[in-house]
C-alpha positions in Angstrom: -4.3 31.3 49.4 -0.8 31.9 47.5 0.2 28.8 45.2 2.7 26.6 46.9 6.3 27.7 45.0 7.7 25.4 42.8 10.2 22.7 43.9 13.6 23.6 43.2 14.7 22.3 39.9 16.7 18.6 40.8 20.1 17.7 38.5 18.0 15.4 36.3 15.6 17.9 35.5 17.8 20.4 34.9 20.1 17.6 32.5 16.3 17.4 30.8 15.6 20.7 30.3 18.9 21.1 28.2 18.0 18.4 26.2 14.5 19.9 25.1 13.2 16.3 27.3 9.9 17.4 29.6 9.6 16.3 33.2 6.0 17.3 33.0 2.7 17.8 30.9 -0.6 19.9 31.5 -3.2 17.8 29.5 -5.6 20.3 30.8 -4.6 24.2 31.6 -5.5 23.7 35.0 -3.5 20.4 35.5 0.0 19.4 35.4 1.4 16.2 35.6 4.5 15.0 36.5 6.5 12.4 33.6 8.2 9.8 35.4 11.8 10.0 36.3 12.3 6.4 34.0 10.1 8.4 31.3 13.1 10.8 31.1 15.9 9.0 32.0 14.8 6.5 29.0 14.5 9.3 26.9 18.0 10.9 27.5 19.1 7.9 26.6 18.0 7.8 23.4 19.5 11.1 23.0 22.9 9.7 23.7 23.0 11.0 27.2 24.0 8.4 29.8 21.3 9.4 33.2 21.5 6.1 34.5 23.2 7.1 37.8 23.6 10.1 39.7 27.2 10.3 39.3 26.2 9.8 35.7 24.0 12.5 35.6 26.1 15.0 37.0 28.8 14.3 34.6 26.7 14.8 31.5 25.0 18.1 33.2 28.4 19.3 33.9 29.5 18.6 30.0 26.3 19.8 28.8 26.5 23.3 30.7 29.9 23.7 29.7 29.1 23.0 25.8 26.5 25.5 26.1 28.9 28.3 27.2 31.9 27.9 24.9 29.6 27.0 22.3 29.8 30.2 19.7 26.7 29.1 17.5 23.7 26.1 17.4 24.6 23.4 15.1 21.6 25.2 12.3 21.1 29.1 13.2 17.7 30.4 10.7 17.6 33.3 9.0 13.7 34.5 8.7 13.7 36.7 5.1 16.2 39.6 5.0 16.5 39.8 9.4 19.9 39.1 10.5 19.5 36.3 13.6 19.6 37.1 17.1 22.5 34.1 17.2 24.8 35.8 15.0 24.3 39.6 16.1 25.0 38.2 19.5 28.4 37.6 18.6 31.4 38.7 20.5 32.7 41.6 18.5 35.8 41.3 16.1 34.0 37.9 14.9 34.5 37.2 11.6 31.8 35.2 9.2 32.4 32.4 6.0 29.0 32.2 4.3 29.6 29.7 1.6 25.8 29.7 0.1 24.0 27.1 -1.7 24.5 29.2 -4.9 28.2 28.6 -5.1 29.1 32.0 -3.5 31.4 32.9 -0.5 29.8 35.8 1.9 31.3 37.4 4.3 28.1 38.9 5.9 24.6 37.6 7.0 23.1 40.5 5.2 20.8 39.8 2.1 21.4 36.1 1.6 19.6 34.3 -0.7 16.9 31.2 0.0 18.9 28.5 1.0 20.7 26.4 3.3 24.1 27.7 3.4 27.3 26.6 5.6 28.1 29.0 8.2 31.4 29.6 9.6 32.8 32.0 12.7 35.6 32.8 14.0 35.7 34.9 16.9 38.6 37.1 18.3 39.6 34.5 21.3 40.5 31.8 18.2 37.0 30.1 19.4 35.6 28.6 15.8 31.9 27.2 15.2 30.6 25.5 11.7 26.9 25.6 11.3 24.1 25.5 8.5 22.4 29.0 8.2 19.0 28.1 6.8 17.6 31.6 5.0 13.7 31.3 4.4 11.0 33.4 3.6 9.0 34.9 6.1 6.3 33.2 5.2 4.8 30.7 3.4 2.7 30.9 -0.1 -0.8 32.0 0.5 -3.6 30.2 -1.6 -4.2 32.2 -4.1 -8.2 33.2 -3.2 -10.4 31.2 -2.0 -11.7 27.8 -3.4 -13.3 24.2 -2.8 -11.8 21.0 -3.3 -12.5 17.6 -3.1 -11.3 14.6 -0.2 -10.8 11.3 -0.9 -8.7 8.1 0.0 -7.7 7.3 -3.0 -7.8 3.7 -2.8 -11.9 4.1 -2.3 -11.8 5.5 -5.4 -12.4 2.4 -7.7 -13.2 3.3 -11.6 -14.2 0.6 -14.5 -10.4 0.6 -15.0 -9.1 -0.3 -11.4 -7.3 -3.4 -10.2 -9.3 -3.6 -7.6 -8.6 -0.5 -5.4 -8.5 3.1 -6.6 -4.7 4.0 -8.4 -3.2 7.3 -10.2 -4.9 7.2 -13.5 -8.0 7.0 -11.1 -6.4 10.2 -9.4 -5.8 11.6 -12.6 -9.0 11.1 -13.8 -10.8 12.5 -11.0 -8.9 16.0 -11.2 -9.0 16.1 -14.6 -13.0 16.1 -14.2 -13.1 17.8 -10.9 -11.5 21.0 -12.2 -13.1 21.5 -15.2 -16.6 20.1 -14.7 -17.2 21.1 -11.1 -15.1 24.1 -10.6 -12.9 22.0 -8.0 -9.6 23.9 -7.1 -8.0 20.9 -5.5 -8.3 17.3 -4.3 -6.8 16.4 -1.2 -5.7 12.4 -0.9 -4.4 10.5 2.0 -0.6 9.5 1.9 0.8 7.9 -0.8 3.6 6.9 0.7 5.7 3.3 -0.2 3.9 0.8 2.6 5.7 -1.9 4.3 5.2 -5.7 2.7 3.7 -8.2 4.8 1.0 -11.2 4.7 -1.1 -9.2 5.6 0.0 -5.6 4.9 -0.9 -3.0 7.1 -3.3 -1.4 5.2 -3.1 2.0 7.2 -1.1 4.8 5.0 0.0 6.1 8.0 2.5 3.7 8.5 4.4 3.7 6.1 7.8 1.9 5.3 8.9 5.6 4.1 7.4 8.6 3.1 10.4 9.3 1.1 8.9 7.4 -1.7 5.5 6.6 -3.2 3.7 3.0 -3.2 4.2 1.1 -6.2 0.8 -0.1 -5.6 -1.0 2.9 -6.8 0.4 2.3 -10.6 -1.6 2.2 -13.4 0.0 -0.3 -15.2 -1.9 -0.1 -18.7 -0.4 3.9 -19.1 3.4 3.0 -18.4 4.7 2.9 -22.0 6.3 -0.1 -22.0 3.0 -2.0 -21.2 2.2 -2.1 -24.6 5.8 -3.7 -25.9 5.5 -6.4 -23.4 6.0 -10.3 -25.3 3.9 -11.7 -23.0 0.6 -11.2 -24.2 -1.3 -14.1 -22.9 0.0 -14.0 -19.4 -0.6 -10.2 -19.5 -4.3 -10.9 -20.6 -4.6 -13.6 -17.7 -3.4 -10.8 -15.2 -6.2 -8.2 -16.8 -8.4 -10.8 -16.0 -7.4 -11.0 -12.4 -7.5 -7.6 -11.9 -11.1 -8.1 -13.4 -12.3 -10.2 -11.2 -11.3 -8.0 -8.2 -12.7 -5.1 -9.4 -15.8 -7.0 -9.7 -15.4 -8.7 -6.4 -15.7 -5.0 -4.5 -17.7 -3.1 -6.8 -20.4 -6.2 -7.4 -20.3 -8.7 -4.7 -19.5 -6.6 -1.6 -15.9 -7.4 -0.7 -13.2 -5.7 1.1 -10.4 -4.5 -1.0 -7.9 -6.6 -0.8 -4.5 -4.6 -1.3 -2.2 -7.6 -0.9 -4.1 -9.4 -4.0 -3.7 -6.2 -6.1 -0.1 -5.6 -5.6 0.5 -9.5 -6.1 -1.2 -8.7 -9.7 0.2 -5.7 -10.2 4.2 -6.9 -9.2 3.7 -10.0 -11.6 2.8 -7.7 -14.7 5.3 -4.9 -13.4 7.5 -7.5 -13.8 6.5 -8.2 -17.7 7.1 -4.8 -17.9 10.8 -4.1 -16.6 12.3 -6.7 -18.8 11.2 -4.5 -21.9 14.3 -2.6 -22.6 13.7 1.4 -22.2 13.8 3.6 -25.0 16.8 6.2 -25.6 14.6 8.9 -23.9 13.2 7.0 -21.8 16.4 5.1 -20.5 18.2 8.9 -20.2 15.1 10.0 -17.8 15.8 7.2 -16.1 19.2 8.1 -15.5 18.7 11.2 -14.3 15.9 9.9 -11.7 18.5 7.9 -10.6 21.3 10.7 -10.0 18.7 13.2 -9.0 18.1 10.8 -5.9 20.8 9.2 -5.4 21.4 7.3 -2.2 18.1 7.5 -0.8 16.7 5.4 -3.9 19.5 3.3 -3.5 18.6 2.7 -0.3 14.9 2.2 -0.3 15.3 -0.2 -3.6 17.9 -2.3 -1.8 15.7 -2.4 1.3 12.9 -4.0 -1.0 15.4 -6.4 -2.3 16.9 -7.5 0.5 12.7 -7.9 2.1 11.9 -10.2 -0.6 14.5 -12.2 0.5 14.7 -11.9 4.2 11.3 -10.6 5.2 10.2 -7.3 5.6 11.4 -7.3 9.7 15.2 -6.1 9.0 16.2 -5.9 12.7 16.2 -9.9 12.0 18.4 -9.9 9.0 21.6 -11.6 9.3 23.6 -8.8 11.5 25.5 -7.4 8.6 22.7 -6.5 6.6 21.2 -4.5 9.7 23.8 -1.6 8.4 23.1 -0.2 5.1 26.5 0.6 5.1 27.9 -2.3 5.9 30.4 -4.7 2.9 27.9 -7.2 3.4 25.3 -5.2 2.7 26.9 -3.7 -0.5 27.7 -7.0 -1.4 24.2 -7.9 -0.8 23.1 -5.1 -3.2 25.3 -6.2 -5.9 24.4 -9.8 -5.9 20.3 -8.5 -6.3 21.0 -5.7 -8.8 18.4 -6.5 -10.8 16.3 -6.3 -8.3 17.3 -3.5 -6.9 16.8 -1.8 -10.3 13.1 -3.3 -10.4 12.4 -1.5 -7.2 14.5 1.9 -8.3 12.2 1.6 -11.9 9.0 1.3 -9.6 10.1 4.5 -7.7 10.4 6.2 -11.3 7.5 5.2 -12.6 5.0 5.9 -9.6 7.0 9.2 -9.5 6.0 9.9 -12.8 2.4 9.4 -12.5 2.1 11.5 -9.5 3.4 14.3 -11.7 1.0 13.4 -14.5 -2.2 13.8 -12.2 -0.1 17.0 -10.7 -0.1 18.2 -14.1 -3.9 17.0 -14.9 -5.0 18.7 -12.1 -3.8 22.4 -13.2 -4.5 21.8 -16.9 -8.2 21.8 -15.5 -7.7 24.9 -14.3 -6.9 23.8 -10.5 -5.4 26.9 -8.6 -3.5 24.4 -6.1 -4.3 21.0 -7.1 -3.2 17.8 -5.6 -2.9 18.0 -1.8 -0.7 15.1 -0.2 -0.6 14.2 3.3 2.7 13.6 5.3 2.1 10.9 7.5 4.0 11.3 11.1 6.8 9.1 10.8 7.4 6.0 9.5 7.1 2.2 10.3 10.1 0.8 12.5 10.4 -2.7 10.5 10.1 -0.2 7.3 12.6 1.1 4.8 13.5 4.4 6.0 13.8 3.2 9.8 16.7 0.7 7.8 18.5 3.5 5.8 18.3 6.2 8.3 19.0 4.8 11.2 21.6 7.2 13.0 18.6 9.8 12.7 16.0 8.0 14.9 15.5 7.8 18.5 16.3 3.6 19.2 14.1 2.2 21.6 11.4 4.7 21.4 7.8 5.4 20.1 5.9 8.3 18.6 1.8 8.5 21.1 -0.5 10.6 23.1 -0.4 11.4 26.4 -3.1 10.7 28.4 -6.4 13.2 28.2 -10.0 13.7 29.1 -10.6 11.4 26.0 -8.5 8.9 26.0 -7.2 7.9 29.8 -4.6 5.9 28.4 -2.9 7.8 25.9 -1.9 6.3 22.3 1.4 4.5 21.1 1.1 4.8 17.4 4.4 2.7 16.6 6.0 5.2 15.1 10.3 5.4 16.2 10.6 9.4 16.3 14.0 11.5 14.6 16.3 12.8 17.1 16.3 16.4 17.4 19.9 16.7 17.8 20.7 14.8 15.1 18.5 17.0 12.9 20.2 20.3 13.9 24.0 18.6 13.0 22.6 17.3 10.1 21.3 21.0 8.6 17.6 18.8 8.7 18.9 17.0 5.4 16.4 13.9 5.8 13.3 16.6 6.7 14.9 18.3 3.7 14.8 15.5 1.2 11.4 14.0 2.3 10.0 17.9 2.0 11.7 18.4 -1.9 10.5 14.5 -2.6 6.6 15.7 -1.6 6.4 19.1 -3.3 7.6 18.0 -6.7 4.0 16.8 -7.1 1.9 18.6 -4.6 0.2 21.7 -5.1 0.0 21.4 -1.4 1.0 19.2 1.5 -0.9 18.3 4.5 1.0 17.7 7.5 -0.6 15.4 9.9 -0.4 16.3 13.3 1.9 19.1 12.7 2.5 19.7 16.5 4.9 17.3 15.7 7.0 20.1 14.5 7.3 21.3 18.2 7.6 18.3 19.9 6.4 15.0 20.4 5.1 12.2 22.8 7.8 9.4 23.4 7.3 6.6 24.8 9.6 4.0 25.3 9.2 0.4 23.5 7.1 -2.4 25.6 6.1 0.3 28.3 2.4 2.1 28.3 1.9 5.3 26.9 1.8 6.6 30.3 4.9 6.1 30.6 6.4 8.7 28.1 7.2 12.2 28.0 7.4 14.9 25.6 10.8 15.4 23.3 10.8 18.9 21.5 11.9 19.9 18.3 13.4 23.2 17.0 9.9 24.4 16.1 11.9 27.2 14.1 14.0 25.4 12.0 11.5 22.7 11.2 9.3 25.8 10.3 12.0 27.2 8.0 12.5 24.6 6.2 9.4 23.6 5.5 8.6 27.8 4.6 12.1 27.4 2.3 11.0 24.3 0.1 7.1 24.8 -0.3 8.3 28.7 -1.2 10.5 26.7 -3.8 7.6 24.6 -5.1 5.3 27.7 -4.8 3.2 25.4 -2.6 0.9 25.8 0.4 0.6 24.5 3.8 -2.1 22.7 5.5 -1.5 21.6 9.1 -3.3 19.4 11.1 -4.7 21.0 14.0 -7.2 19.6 15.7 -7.5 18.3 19.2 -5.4 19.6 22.5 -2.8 21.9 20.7 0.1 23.4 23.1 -0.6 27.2 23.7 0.6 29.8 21.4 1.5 26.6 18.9 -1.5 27.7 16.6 -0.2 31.4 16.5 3.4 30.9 15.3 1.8 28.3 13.0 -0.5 31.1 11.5 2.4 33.7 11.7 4.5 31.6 9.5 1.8 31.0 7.0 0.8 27.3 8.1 -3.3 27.3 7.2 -5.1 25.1 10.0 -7.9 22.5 9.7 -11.2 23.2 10.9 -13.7 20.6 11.6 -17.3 21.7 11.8 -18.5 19.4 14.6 -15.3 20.7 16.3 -16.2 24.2 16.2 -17.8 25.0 19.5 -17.0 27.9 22.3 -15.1 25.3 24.7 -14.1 27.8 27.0 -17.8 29.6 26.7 -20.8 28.2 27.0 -19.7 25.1 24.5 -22.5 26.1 21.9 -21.5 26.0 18.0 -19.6 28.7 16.9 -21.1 31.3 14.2 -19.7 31.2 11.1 -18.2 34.6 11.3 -16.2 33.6 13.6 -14.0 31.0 12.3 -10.7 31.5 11.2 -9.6 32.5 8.2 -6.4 31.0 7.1 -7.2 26.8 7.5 -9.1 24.3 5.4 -12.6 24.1 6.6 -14.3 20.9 6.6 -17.4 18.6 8.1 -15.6 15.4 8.3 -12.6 13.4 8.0 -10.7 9.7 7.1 -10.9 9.7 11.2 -14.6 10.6 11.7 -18.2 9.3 11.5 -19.6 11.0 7.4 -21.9 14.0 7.7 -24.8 11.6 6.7 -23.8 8.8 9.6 -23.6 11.8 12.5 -26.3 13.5 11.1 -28.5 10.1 11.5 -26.8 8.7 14.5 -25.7 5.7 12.7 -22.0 6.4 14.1 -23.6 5.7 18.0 -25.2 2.6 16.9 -21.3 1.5 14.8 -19.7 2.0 18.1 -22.4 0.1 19.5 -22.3 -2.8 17.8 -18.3 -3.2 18.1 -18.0 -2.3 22.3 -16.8 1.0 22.2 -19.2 3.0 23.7 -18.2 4.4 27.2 -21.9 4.6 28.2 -24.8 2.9 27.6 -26.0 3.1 24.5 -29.5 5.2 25.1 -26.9 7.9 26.9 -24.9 8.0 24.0 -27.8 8.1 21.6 -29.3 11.3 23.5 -25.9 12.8 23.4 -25.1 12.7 20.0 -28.8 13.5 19.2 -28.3 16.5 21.5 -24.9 17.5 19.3 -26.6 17.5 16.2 -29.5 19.2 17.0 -27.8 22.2 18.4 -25.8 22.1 14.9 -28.9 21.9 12.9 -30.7 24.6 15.0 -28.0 26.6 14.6 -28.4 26.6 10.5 -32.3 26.4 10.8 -31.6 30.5 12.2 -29.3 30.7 10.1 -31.8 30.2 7.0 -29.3 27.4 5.2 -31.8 24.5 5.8 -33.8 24.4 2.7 -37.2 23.1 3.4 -37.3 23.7 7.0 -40.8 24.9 6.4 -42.3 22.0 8.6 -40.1 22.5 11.2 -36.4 20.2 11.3 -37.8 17.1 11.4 -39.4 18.0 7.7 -36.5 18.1 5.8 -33.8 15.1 4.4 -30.5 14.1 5.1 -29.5 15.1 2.1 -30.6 18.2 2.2 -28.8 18.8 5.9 -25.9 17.7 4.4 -26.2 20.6 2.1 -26.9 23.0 4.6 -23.6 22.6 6.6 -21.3 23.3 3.8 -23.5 26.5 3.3 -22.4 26.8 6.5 -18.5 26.1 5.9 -19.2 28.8 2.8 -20.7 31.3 5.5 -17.2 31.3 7.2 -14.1 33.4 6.2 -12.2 29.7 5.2 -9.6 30.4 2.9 -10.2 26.5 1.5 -13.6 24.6 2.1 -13.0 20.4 1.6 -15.8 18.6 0.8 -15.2 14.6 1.9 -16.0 12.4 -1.4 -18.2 10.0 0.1 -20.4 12.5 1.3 -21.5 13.7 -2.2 -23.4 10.3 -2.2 -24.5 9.6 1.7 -22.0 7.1 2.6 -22.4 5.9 6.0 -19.4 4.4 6.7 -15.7 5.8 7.9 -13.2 5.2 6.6 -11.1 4.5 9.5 -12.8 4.1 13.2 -9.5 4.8 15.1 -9.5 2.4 18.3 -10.0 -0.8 16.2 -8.0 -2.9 14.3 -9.8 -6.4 13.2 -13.0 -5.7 14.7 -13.7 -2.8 11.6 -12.4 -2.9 8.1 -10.3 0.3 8.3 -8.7 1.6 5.0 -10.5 -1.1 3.0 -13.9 0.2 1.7 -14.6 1.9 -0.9 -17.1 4.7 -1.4 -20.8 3.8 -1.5 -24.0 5.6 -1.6 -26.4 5.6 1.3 -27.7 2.1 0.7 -23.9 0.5 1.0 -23.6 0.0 -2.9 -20.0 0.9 -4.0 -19.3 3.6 -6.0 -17.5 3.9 -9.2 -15.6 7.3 -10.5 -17.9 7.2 -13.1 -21.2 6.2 -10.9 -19.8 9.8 -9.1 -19.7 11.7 -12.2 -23.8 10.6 -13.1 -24.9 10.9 -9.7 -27.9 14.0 -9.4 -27.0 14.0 -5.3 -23.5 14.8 -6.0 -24.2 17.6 -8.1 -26.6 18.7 -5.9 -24.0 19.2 -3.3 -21.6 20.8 -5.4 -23.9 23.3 -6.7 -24.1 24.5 -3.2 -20.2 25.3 -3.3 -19.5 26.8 -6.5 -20.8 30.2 -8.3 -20.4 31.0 -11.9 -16.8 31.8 -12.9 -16.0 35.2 -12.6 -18.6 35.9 -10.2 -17.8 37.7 -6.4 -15.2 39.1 -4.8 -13.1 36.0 -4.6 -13.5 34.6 -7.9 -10.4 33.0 -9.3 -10.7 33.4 -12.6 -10.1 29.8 -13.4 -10.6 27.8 -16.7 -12.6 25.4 -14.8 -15.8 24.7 -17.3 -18.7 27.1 -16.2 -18.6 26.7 -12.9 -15.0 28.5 -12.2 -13.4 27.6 -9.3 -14.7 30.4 -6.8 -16.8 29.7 -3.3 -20.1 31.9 -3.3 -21.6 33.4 0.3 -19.0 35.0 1.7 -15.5 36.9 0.9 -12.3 35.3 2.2 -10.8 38.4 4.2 -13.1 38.1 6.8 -12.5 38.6 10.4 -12.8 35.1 12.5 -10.6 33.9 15.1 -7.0 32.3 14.7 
């Protein structure tokens, strides 16, 4: 029977359409679904476009189609390595070009242009003119250079003897410092760092951050700033250190939650001992230069903090002139609180500076990428850069999740999405900024749920996620950029993949040099017989892991503990025996799997003979079996933790973002404790070889163990 034809396209769908606003979604290939005709209206109208009437509709249709045809270029044309763009060959003839590059020089041809974003200008022969940004980017992004292993963690787990409570960069420093050269580690991936919005309580997620412009103050170490040791204020300073003291103590000893809020309250006061010690001449003319190099965005975020200590951190209920950061009363506002504005501009330099330092720890150990930071999606509406960048966001709307096969109700994650148009008229200068501001101490960045640079899921405040409809993006020109500035910071690309991922997304991710994420419980022939997939078969270019911040550790799902979690707090969807013999029935096809596979060492007796531990060990020989470029190894699995990290669907009933590591028996952890520990060097015996050693050894400085992955080469074959 022939498939019914399509409807004929109606005047709103068509207004859509040019727009980049969907009137419909396929959360399965076989399904469509139709968005709601208040989804896109609402979502038009955060674009600017009034689709409130008919009449209204046909106005701004009729205006749109007649922009589109007298338009000469797009507000940002790209320029993909030396191949002139289809938008400027298509040029009537007799047009002339303006190129005035970011180099300082005036072109009068797209031919051979450097790396940049450069301001385009046309003429054409009817006296028809067009200004746009020509972004010029590599091809492709930087490859890693061989293969490698590295090391997850959230950092604030990561409590040392020296913490104030919750892991911090001399922490991070430490840990690269001894993961490079005495395990051979060639990165260590972290979740964001990125400034967090103040509250009582703050949200502890780093996912939702104030901005991800800027890093959190939070993750200081106060002791190595320099001025520490000048301040006058001895005794209070050593009444502090004894606070910090006794929160260290209070998580590592007696079981506690960290407590974020009571480390930053610690931390501010002695930061504050600290700014009034006058800079030295070098350090006061780095300082300066911070401060030009960023400019207004510091200004911005620093007067944001300023203006939250007074007025709380919810600025859409500041005094109505404040709303504006450029406003007089706002200006005013920043004068009268300079000196706190210059507290919160000093904290930016600082926690700037330490994030280089670990940078720069990491690849004196002989790291071949070292630190990898993760770019959360978007940003917190009560947060700072919701505040200062307000003509780039869509008002009214949120960043979710459609609805799917596991989650009927789709998500709202609370996050106010940029406006696509506003980007392209803009040359992406906030995507820009944000990029630059990331790669100046990343050896790589991690881009979660980097769909997102195709398009996203709106929905509009106060309504359900059902509700929404998908907004896209310039997929290439978020692509270029992102190719142009981690080419400029010689840095790679990790985006993450996982879940339903519109088609052919994954392949121009892959063409442009983007490595995926692979999850090993993930991993299965979905559109096959749903059986694990060999290792041969994986792809090459991605990060290969068993776990994540999102998911049950390797030793949890390995023992079922995750069912019986889920069980305790209500979230199972079936009873809890079904779920039991499910995930029993997951596990053991995984473990049968390496059983044949001859990586489960002491299988002699048959599975149920051998230990967790040593399963654990078998499925990363399995991630070294497959062609993996880089193979992460989650921190808190190098000593059996049980517990995640995050167990997304809860909010007070779990203590997400607030644990720190512990061995199987719940004790926490210490950096040190991790460094003594027999398990963990068990485990990462398994995923290093002697330096020099194979055909994908990198060569690197990293102690005896180099920083190569044994098992298998890196150019293998696999899927994409």
């Amino acid at each position: 029977m022939a498939r019914p034809a399509d409807p004929p396209p109606t005047p709103l769908s068509r207004l859509a359409g040019l727009h980049g606003v969907a009137t419909s979604y396929s959360p399965s290939p076989d399904r469509t679904v139709a968005a709601s005709d208040t989804a896109v209206v609402t979502a038009l109208t955060a674009l600017g476009v009034d689709a409130s009437t008919p009449e209204a509709i046909a106005t701004a249709l009729a205006a749109r189609e007649a922009a589109q045809r007298d338009r000469l270029l797009p507000p940002t044309v790209v320029c993909w390595g030396d191949r002139v763009p289809d938008e400027l060959t298509g040029l009537p003839d007799g047009t002339r070009l303006r190129i005035d590059t970011e180099q300082g020089e005036t072109r009068a041809s797209a031919e051979q242009l450097p790396l940049g974003v450069h301001a385009l200008h046309a003429t054409a022969p009817d006296g028809r003119t067009a200004d746009a940004h020509l972004v010029v980017a590599p091809a492709r992004l930087p490859a890693p250079p061989g293969r490698t292993y590295g090391i997850l963690v959230q950092l604030y787990s990561l409590l040392s003897r020296r913490s104030w409570g919750m892991g911090d960069l001399g922490d991070l420093a430490e840990l690269t410092a001894w993961a490079g050269r005495a395990l051979g580690a060639g990165f260590v991936q972290v979740n964001p760092l990125h400034a967090a919005v103040p509250g009582s309580p703050t949200d502890p997620s780093p996912y939702r951050p104030s901005s991800r412009r800027f890093p959190d103050p939070v993750h200081l170490r106060v002791e190595d700033i320099a001025e520490f040791a000048y301040v006058e204020d001895r005794e209070r300073l050593r009444t502090l250190l004894e606070g910090a003291a006794r929160l260290r103590e209070s998580v590592l000893r007696k079981g506690e939650l960290i407590d974020r809020d009571a480390v930053w309250e610690l931390k501010r006061e002695a930061l504050e001992l600290v700014h009034e010690v006058p800079l030295g001449p070098g350090r006061r003319a780095a300082y300066v230069d911070f401060l030009a190099e960023e400019g207004e965005a510091l200004e911005d975020h620093a007067t944001w903090c300023a203006l939250a200590e007074v007025h709380g951190s919810r600025w859409q209920q500041w005094p109505i002139g404040l709303r504006d950061p450029r406003s007089p009363e706002t200006a005013r506002a920043r004068g009268e609180l300079m000196d706190r504005v210059d507290f919160h501009s000093r904290l930016a330099w600082l926690t700037d500076a330490q994030l280089a330092t670990a940078q720069r720890s990491a690849r004196d150990a002989g790291m071949p990428v070292g630190l990898v930071h993760d770019l959360a999606v978007g940003v917190h509406p009560d947060g700072a850069d919701a505040w200062a960048q307000q003509e780039y966001f869509a008002a009214g709307m949120s960043v979710g999740a459609p609805p799917d096969a596991f989650n009927a109700r789709g998500q709202d994650w609370g996050l106010p999405p940029w406006r696509p148009d506003r980007l392209a008229e803009s040359g992406y200068a906030p995507y820009r900024r944000l990029l630059r501001a990331l790669f100046r101490y990343a050896g790589a960045l991690r881009i979660d749920h980097v769909m997102g640079l195709f398009r996203l899921w709106w929905v509009p405040q106060g309504q359900p996620p059902t509700e929404g409809t998908y907004v896209r993006y310039d997929a290439e020109a978020m692509l270029a950029i992102l190719a142009l500035e981690a080419s400029r910071a010689g840095a790679l690309v990790i985006g993450e993949d996982l879940g339903t991922v519109e088609p052919g997304v994954r392949e121009k991710l892959h063409e442009r040099g983007v490595l995926g994420t692979s999850v090993l419980w993930f991993e299965r022939d979905w559109e096959g017989d749903g059986q694990p997939i060999p290792p041969e078969l994986w792809r090459a270019d991605c990060l290969a892991t068993a776990t994540t911040h999102d998911l049950p550790s390797t030793a949890a799902r390995l023992t079922g503990e995750h069912v019986e979690l889920r069980d305790r707090l209500g979230l199972l969807t079936g009873t809890l025996a079904e779920e039991r013999a499910a995930a029993a029935a997951e596990t053991g096809e995984w473990l049968a799997l390496l059983a044949r596979l001859g990586l489960l060492q002491g299988a002699t007796g048959g599975l149920s003979s051998v230990s967790e531990e040593a399963e654990i060990q078998a499925v990363h020989r399995f991630l070294l079996r497959t062609p993996a470029r880089l193979v992460g190894v989650w921190l808190p699995d190098t000593v059996g933790d049980r517990r995640p990290q995050n167990l997304p669907g809860t909010w007070d009933q779990y203590p997400n973002w607030r644990l720190p590591i512990a061995d199987a028996e719940g004790r926490p952890v210490t950096l040190e404790d991790l460094a003594a520990s027999p398990r963990l060097h068990a485990l990462i015996d398994v995923l290093r070889t002697r330096a020099g050693t194979g055909p994908d050894a990198l060569g690197g400085e990293g102690g005896e163990a180099g920083h190569a992955l044994g098992d298998t080469a890196a150019d293998g074959g696999g899927r994409r």
